[in-house]
N, C-alpha and C positions, 0 to 999 in steps of 0.2 A: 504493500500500500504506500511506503513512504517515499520508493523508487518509481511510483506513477505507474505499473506498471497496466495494468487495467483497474477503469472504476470500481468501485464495494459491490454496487450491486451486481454486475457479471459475478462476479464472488459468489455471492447468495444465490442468486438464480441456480446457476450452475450446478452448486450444491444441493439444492434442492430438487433441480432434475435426476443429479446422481442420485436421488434416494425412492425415487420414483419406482424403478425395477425391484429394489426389496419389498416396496408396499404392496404391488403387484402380486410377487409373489405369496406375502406374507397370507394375503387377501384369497390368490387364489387357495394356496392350500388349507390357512383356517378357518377358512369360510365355506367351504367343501363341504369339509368332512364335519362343521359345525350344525350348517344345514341340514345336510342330507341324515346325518345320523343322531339329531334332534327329530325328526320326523316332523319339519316343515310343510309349509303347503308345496304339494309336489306341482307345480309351475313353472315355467322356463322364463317367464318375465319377472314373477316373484324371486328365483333364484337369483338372475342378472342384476334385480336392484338391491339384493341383498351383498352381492361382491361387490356393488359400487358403493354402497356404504360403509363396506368393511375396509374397501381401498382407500375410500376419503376421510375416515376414521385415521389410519394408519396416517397414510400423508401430511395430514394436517398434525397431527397431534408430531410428529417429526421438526415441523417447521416451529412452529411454538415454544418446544422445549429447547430448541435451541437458542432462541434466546438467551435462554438463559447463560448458555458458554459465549455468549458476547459479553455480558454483560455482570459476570459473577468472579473472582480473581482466581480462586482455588477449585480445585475438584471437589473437594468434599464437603465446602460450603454449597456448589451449584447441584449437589445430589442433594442434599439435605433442603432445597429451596426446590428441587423439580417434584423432592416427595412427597413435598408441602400443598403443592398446586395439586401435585394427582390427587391424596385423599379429600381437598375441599372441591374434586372436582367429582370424585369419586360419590361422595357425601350429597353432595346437592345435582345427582345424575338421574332421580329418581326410582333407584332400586334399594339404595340403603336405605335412606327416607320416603316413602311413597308423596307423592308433586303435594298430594292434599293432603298431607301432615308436614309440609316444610313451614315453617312461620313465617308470616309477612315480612319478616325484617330481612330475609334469608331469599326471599321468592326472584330478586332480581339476579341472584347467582346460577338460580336453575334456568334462567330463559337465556344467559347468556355463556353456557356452558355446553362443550363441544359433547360431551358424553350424554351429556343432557337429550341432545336435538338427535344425536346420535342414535341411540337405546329409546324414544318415542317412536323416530322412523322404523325402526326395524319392526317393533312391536306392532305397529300400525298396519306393515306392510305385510305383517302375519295376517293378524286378526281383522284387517279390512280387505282381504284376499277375497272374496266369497266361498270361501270356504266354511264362513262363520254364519251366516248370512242366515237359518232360522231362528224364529221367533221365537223367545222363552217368555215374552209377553206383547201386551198388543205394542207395536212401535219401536217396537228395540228387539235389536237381533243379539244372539248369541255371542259377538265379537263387541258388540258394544256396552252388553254387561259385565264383559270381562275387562275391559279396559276402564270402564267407569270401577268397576271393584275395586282395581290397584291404580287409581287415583288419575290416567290419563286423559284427563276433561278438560276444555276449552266453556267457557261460559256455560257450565251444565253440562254438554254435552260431550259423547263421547267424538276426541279428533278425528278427522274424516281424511283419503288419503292422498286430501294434497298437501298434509306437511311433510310426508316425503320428500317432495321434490322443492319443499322449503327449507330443509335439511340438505339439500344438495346445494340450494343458492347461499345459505351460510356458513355451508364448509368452505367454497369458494371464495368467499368474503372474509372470511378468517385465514386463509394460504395469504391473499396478498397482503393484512395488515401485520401477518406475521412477517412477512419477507419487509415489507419496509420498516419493522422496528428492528429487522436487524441488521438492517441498511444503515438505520440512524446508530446505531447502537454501537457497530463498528468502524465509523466515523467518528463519533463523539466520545468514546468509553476506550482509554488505554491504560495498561499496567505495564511502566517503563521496568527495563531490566535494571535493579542497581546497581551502584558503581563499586569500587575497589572499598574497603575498608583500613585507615590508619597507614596507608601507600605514603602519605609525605612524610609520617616520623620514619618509615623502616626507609626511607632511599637517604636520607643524612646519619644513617647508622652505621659508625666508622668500624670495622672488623674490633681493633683495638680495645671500642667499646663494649662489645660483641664480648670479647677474650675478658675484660676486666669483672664485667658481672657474673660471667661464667665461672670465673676462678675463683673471686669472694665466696662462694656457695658452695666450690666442686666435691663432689661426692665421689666416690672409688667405691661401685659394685664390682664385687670378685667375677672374674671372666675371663675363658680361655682365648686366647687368638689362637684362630681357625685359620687352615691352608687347605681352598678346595683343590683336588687334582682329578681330572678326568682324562682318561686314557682309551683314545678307540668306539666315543660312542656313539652307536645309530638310534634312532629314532624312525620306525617303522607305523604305518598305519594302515587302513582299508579303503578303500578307493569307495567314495561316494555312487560313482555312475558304475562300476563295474567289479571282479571279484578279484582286481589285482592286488597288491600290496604295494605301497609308496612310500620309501625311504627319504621323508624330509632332511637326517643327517646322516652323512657319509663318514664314519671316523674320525671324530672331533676329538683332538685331544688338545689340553691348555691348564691351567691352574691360575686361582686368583690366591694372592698372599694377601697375608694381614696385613694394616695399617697402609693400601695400596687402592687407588682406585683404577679400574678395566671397561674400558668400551667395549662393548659388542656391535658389532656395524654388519653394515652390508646392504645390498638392494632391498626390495620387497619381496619376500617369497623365499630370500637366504636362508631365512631360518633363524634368526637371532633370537627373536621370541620364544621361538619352538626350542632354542637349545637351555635361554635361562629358566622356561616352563621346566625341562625335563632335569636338570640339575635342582632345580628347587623342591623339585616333589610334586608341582602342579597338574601335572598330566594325569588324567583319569583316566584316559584310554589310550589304544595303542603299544607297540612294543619297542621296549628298552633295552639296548645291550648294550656292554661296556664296562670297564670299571670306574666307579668313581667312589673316591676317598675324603676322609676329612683328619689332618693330619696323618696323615696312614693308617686307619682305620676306616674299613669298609662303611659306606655312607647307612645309617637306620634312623629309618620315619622317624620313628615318632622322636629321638633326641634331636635330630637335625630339624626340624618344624620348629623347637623351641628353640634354638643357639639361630636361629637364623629370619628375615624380616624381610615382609615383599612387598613393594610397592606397587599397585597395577597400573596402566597410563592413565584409565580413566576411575579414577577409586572416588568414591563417596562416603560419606559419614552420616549421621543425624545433623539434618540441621537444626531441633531442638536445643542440645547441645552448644555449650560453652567451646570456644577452645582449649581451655584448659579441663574442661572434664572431661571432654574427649578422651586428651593426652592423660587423663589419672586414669582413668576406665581400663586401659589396653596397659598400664603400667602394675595398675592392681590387682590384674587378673592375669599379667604374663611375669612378671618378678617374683620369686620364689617366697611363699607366706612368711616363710623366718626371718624376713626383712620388714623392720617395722615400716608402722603408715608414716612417719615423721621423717625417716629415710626414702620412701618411697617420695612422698610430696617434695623435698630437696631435688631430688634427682629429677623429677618433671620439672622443676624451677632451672635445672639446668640445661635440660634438652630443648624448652621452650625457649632460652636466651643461645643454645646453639644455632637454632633454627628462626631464629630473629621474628621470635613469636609473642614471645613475653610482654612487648606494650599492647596486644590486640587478643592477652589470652580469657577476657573480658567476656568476647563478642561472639554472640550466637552464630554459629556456621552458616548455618542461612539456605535458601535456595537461589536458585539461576535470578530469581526475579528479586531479589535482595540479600546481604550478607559477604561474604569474605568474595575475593575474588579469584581467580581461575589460581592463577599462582601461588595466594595465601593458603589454596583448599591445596596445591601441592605441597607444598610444604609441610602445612598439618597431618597429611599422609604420610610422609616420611618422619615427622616427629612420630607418630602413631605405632611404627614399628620400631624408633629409636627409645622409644619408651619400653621396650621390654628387653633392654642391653644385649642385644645382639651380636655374633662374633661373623657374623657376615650379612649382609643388606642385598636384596637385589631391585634394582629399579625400573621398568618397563615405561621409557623415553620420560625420563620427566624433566625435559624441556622444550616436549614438542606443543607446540600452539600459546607459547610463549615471545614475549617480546626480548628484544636483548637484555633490558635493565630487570626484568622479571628472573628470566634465565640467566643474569648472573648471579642474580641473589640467592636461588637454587644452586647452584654451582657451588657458590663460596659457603653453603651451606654442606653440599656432599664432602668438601676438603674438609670441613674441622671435623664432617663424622672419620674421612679418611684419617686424619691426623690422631685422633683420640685410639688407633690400634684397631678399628674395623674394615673388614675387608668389603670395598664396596664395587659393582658390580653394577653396568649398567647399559641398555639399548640406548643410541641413539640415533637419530636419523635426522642428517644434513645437517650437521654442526656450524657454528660458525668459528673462526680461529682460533678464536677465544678459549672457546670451550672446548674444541677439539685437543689444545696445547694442556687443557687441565690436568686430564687424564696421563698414568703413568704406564700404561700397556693397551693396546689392544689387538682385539679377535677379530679379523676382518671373513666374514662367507661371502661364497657366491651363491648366486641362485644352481639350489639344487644343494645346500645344505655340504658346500666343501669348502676348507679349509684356505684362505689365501695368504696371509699371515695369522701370525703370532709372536708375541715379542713385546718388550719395553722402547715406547716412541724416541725415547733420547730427548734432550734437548732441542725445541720446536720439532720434533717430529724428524729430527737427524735419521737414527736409524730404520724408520719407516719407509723414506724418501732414498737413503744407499741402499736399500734391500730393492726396492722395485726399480731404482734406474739401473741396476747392473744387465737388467732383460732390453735385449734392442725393439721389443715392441711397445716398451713405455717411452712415452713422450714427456721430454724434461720438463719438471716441475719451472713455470714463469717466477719471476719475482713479485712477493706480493700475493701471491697464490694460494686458496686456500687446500691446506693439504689435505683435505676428507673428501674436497670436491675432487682435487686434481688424481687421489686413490680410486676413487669410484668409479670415474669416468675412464681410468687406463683397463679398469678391469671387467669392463662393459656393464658396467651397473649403475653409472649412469647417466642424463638424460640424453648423451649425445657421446652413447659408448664405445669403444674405440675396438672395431672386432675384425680392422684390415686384416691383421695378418693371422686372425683364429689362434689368436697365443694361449693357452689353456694354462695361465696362474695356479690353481688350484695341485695341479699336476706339478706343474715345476717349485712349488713350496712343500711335497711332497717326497721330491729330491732331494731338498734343500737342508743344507748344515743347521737352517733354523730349526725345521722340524725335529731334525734330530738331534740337537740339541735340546729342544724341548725333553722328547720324550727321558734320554738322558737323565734331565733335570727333576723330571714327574717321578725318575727310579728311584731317584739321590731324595728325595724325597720322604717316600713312599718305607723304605729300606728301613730295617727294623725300630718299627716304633714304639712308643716306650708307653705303659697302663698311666703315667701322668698328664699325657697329652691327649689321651681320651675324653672324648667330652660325652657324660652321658647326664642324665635325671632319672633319678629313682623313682617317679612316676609320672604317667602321661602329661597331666597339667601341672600349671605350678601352683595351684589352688585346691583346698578339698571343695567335694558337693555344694556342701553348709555355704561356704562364701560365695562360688557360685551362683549360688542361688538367689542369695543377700545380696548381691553387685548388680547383679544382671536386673535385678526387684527394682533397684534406686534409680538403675539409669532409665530402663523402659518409664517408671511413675513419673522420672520427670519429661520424660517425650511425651507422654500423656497429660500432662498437666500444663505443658506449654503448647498443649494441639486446639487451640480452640474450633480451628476447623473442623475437628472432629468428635470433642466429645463436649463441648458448649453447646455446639450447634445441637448434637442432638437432644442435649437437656431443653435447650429451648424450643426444637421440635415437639418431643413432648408435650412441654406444658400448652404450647397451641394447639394442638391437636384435642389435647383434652379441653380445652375451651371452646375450640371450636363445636366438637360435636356435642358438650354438654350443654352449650347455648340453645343447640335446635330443641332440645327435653326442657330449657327455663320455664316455660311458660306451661308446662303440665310435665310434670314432674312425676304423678302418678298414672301410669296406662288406663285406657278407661274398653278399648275395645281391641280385636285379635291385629288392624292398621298399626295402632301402638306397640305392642307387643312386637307386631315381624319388624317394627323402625327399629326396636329396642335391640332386640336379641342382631337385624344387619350390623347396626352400630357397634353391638361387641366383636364380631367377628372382624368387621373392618378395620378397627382401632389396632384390637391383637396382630391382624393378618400384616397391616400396615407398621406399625413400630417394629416388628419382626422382618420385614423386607429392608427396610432403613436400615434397622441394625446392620443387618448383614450386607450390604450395600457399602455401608460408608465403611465398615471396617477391614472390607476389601485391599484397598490402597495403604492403608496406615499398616498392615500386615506384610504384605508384598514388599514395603520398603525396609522393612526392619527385618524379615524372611533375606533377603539378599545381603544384606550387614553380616547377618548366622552366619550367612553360607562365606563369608570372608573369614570374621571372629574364628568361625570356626577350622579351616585351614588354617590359622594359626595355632590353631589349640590354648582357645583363650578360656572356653567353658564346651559344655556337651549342650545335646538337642533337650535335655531332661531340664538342664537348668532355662531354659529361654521359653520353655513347654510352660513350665511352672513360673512363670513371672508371667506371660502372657496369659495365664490364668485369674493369677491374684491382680494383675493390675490392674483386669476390665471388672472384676467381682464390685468394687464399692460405685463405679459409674453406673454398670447395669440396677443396682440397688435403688441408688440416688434416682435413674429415669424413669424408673416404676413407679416409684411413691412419687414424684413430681405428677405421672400423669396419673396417678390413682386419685391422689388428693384431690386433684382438681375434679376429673371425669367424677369421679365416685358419689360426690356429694350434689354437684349440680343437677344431674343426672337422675338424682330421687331415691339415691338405693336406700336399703335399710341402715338407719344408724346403729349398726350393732358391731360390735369390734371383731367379734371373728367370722363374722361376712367379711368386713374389708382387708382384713388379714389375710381371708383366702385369695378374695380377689387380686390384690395386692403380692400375694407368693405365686398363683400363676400366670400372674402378667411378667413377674421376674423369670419363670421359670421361661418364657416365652423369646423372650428379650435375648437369656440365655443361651437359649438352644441354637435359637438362628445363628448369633455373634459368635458359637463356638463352632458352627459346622461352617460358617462363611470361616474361619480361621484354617479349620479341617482341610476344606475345597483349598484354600489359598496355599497352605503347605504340601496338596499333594501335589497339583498343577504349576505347569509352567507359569501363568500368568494370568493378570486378572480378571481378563477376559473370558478364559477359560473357565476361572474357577466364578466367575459372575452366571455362565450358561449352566455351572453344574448348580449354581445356587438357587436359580430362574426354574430350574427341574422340582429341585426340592419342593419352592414357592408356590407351583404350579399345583404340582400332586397334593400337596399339602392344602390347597386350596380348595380343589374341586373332592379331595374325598378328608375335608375335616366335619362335613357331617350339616354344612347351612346349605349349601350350592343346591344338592341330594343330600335328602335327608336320609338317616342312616337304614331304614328301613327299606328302602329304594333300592339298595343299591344290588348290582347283580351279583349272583355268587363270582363270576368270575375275577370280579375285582374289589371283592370283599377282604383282600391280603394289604390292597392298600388301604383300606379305611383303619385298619390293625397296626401296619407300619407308619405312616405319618406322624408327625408327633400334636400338627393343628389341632385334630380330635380331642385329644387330650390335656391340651388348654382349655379348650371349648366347651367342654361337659364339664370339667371342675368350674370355669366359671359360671355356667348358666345354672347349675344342680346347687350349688353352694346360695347364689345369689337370690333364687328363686324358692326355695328350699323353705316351706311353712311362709308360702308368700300367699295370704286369702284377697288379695284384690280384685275385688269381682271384673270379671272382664265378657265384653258382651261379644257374644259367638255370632258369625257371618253366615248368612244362610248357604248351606250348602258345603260348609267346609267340615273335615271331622271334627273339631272340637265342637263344630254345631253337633254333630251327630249324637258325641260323646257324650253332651250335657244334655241330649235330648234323653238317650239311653239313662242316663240319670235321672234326670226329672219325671217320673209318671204321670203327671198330670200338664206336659210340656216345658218350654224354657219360658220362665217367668222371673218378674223383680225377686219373689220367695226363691228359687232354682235357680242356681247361677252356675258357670266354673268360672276357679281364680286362677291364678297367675299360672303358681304352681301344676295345677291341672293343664293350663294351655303348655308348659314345658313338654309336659309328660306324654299329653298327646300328640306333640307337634313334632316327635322323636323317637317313636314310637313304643314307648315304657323301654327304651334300650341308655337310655341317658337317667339315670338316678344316683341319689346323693350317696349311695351305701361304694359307688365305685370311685368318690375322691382319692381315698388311700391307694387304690391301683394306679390311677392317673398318673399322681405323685411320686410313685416307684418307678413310672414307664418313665417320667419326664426327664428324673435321676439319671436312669439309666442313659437317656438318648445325650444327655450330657456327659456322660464317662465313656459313651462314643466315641461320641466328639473330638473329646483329648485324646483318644486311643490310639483315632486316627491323624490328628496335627503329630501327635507324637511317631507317629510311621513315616509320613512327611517328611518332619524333620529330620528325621535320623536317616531314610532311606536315598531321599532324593536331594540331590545340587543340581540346579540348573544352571547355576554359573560355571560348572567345570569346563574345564577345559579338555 
């Protein structure tokens, strides 16, 4: 938009054609098998205006909520505001509330609501089919008593069918003013990306000063210096498109020493990545051979994860999070318990003043759209695993997409870790001199994962530059030249690679006195090592369970407690929802007839069905992001899948509490129920139970699934079934044996009948029965002498019958054990999730 490059509204349009084909289809196939297997009126014109309703439902309701991502900053505020709209759209559509039980204050919502005009047409287009068309008395046909019953009346009478096709001219009307509010909306409404944070004090921060706060403080944690040595290794994989096998490395051999820092270079597709993946232990799949050593002792998992620190190019943190708690977090949980916290805190104050972090250790990490900048978030990454005293680093480009004065300040940050005895270890691509001169050795590949040197650069890159000009097919380095450009390009790697005379590098450093002096060197090494130089840990982590547990507890509460996105919003969702729908009950508080009763009992279903989608909705993304943190944390061996299982239990446990009783209070009392404390108790425990259940299986879905999309469609499933067989849609007697397993498995039922049995439970309010429905029946069967003022049924009775004596108060306590249960699910399965699946492996 800011490059001109076409107007907003081509945007929008365009967009909104794209979604045309989904609606289409959504239309043809739910509306199919909705029709035809409801047993509609069998019509070929009834059918067609019923896809075109179902299409312009879809369509429009697409264009509307988008809105909302024009004009809302975060995800999970504009989920929490699209949930908001559907249930008061849902609410005042006239199926939860019938049209002639919404209150006057409420009636102008229902005539200008999409679901509203929506669900009249369709119903119209049923029941003014002629299908309906005899007389059950004089002047009114059969379709028109039905529609007057459940309240679809225009001045008296029953709607006639041309609000169909008035339903078509205000879906119409509603696509275009959707499309220009968000015409206006993404013109007028921007969230600028922020800028850098505390960039003027770190660019006047003289190294000196750097050194003098470091020293006043400096602490001496006990630590081996590490010499990695690899001799000979491939790196083998399975070919995507076919059942070959692909040797990314050809016999790499090299060592990085302590207190030294190593490039790894090379084209794109060299392998650099692929080689410090497979030295680090990153690689999940594929095959390894080779030796590689550490001090002379064969390389093992699990000691080598804790002596050693990776940096990935693109790593991320919480941006709840402080920089400095960050940096305590990863120091607390990777520093050996028997180092006190006062020790512990010193040595962050030191690595935050190595890493020229300390005046900004203040400041929330932030997101793209606010907080630290690209550089300061690299840098925190490398404090990150400098905080767990590491005897070798490895870094994956961390100064690519950096500017020079960013990427020095990275740079002079890797020398003091270089300097302080750790061996550090790093990809880079297209250095500038600067930074290329910093480094004290490197691994240069070619594509195809071989070897073209190895070696210590010398002084500006001395013996880099006599190794490669002694071949007549290198072109003399110019003056002034940058030597990573002028290596690359001799060895066709790069942009403009020099491949006259097909000199195969790889081959002739193969031959070469360097090579074998290497390996030589790797022996001299290697060559009897001594049980002091061994670096091991007596057990996996450097934490037990218990701390674990308690670390991982403090840092998630406070990403939660700094998420208003997510968990304000939806207290404040809550409390709206319960106001709103308790407002439609203000004005009759006590049901008087079975209209009342079926508004009452949609509204509890809606309230439940709806704060259980939200849940599980918003806590999608907030999961997802802290689920990929694990899957880092956890490659390092900072905590297990048990401890981060158990914190994202305890941590939602007091919000989900808090949201219940927010909306109980409110719903509860306006609403009419009985003032009796353990009605609202109950009510109150299966609203939590509900809240629960979703937010623990949306956790479930989100840790088994790659993404959240995914696990939003397994949650959409759940939603679904859980909808149509929780016992309001069909009621439970209805329902056919063959899919009698799901009204058993879902857990909605089981909210549903604890609340309606509990609530209704010794409820005598007379309620006047509709002629023709079974509660009429039931109270007639009752009354011998007919339904009279003296012969009534109440509340209670209309439950009973409207459910078919299969909903009773004697099956709370089952409820309550099934609801248990579907929560220890839950966690059964986060906890499979977590422990089984990485989706970040590599």
């Amino acid at each position: 938009q800011d490059a001109n490059f076409y107007p907003t509204w081509t945007f929008v349009l365009a967009r909104a054609l794209a979604g045309l084909p989904t609606s289409l289809q959504d239309a043809l196939i739910y509306g199919s098998f909705i029709y035809w297997f409801s047993g509609f009126t069998a019509s070929a014109s009834n059918y067609f205006v019923f896809l075109l309703l179902t299409l312009l439902c879809a369509f429009t309701c697409g264009l509307m909520f988008s809105i909302f991502s024009a004009t809302i900053k975060d995800r999970p505020t504009a989920q929490a505001a699209m949930s908001l709209s559907l249930v008061v759209m849902v609410l005042f559509s006239g199926f939860t509330v019938q049209p002639d039980v919404i209150p006057p204050y409420y009636i102008w919502i229902y005539w200008s609501n999409l679901f509203a005009w929506t669900i009249r047409a369709v119903v119209v287009n049923e029941y003014q089919s002629g299908r309906y068309d005899e007389e059950v008395e004089p002047g009114t046909t059969e379709g028109d008593a039905i529609l007057e019953r459940f309240g679809f009346i225009f001045k008296g009478e029953a709607f006639e069918y041309v609000w169909v096709w008035y339903t078509v001219a205000f879906c119409i009307g509603l696509c275009i003013v959707s499309n220009l509010a968000s015409v206006w909306s993404l013109n007028h409404i921007r969230f600028a990306t922020g800028g850098s944070l505390g960039g003027s004090e770190e660019s006047t921060k003289s190294d000196s000063s750097v050194e003098d706060s470091s020293n006043s403080q400096a602490v001496t944690l006990e630590s081996k210096g590490a010499t990695l040595t690899f001799k000979d290794v491939n790196y083998t994989v399975k070919s995507s498109i076919s059942k070959d096998k692909l040797r990314l490395l050809k016999g790499v051999s090299g060592y990085f020493t302590a207190g030294k820092m190593t490039a790894l270079m090379g084209s794109s597709g060299a392998g650099k990545t692929t080689l410090m993946d497979v030295l680090s232990l990153r690689k999940a799949s594929g095959e390894v051979t080779g030796d590689i050593r550490i001090n002379g002792h064969p390389q093992e998992s699990k000691s080598f994860r804790r002596m050693t620190g990776y940096v990935e190019q693109f790593d991320a943190q919480s941006p709840q999070l402080t920089v400095r708690e960050t940096v305590e977090f990863s120091a607390k949980m990777r520093l050996d318990e028997s180092i006190t916290i006062e020790t512990k805190q010193k040595y962050v104050d030191q690595v935050l003043a190595m890493l020229e972090l300390d005046n900004i250790q203040g400041f929330l990490v932030g997101t793209d759209t606010g907080g630290l900048s690209f550089e300061q978030k690299k840098r925190l990454s490398i404090a990150v695993e400098l905080a767990s005293n590491p005897s070798c680093i490895f870094l994956d480009e961390p100064t690519s997409g950096l500017d020079a004065r960013a990427a020095s300040i990275v740079m002079r940050s890797l020398r003091r870790i270089a300097d302080s005895g750790i061996a550090v270890v790093a990809t880079i691509h297209q250095p500038s001199v600067a930074i290329f001169n910093s480094f004290d050795s490197l691994l240069l590949l070619k594509r195809g994962g071989e070897t073209v040197f190895f070696g210590e650069l010398g002084n500006e890159s001395y013996n880099l530059i006599e190794y490669l000009e002694t071949y007549k097919s290198t072109a003399p380095i110019k003056g002034g030249e940058n030597p990573a450009t002028w290596m690359l390009t001799n060895i066709g790697a790069g942009s403009a690679g020099n491949d006259a005379e097909n000199f195969d590098y790889s081959q002739a450093y193969a031959h070469s006195p360097l090579a074998s002096d290497c390996i030589d060197k790797i022996d001299t090494m290697n060559e009897s090592p001594t049980e002091e130089s061994k670096i091991t840990f007596p057990t996996k982590y450097a934490t037990s369970s218990k701390t674990q547990c308690i670390e991982v507890y403090r840092r998630l509460n406070k990403i939660y407690w700094r998420s208003p996105g997510y968990n304000r919003v939806r207290l404040l969702v809550s409390g709206v929802v319960a106001l709103l729908f308790g407002s439609v009950f203000a004005i009759q508080r006590v049901p008087e007839n079975e209209s009342d009763m079926n508004s009452r009992v949609t509204s509890i279903y809606i309230t439940a069905l709806f704060l259980g989608v939200n849940a599980m909705n918003t806590v999608l993304p907030v999961f997802e992001m802290e689920r990929n943190m694990f899957y880092r944390h956890k490659a390092s061996l900072m905590y297990d899948h048990k401890a981060i299982n158990i914190a994202f239990t305890l941590v939602e446990i007091p919000f989900i509490l808090l949201s219940s009783m927010v909306f109980c209070v409110f719903w509860y009392f306006i609403a009419g129920f009985a003032v009796d404390a353990g009605k609202f108790f109950l009510y109150w425990l299966f609203m939590t139970f509900s809240l629960g259940v979703f937010t623990f299986f949306g956790q479930a879905f989100m840790a088994t699934f790659r993404d959240s999309q995914t696990a939003q469609g397994f949650g959409t499933l759940l939603i679904g079934m859980s909808s149509i067989f929780g016992g309001i849609l069909i009621r439970p007697q209805y329902f056919p044996t063959f899919w009698i397993w799901a009204y058993w498995t879902f857990p909605l039922h089981y909210v549903l009948e604890g609340l309606f049995t509990s609530q209704f439970r010794d409820d005598d309010t007379p309620i006047t029965a509709s002629y023709g429905s079974p509660f009429y029946d039931f109270v007639l069967e009752k009354c011998s002498d007919g339904v009279s003022d003296d012969c009534y049924g109440t509340a209670e009775d209309w439950i009973y019958v409207s459910f078919g004596g299969l909903w009773v108060p004697e099956h709370i306590p089952y409820d309550i054990l099934y609801l248990i249960g579907a929560l220890l699910v839950a966690k059964l399965l986060t906890l499979y999730g977590l422990s089984q699946k990485n989706y970040l492996a590599k």
